[in-house]
N, C-alpha and C positions, 0 to 999 in steps of 0.2 A: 186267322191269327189275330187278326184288329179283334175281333167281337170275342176272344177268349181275354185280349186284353183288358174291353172293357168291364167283361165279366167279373175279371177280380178285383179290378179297379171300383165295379159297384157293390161287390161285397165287401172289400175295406171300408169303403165310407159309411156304410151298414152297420159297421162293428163299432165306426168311431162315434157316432152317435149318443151324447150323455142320455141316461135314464131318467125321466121326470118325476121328478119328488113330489109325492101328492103334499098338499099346502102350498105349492109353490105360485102363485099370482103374478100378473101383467108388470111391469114399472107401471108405478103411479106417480102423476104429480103432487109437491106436499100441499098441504091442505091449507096453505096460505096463498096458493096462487091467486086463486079465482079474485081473494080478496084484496091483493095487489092489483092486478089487472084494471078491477072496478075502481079502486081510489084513484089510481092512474087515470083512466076515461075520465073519472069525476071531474078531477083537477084540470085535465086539459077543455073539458065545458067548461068549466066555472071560468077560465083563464079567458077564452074565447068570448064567454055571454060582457060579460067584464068590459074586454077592446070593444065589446058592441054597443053594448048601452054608454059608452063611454065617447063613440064616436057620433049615436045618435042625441046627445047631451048638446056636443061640442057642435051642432050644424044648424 
């Protein structure tokens, strides 16, 4: 009885199953990420080399 249940139980989810649209592609991130990302790193060196040279100034 269980494995008849499962039975229809895996051919419903079978059926539920959307059809894949050819052109259909991954999520992508927008094309400005990368370049955020990198200004962000940028700024926090720059902030960082900055307090450095700033401390070995002041010693």
């Amino acid at each position: 009885m269980a494995t008849n249940l499962r039975r229809v139980a895996e051919q419903d989810g079978l059926q539920q199953v959307a059809p894949v649209e050819e052109g259909v592609r991954d999520v992508e991130a927008p094309k400005g990420t990368l370049l955020v990302v990198f200004l962000y790193l940028l700024g926090i060196a720059a902030m960082w080399s900055y307090v450095y040279f700033r401390l070995l100034r002041s010693a």
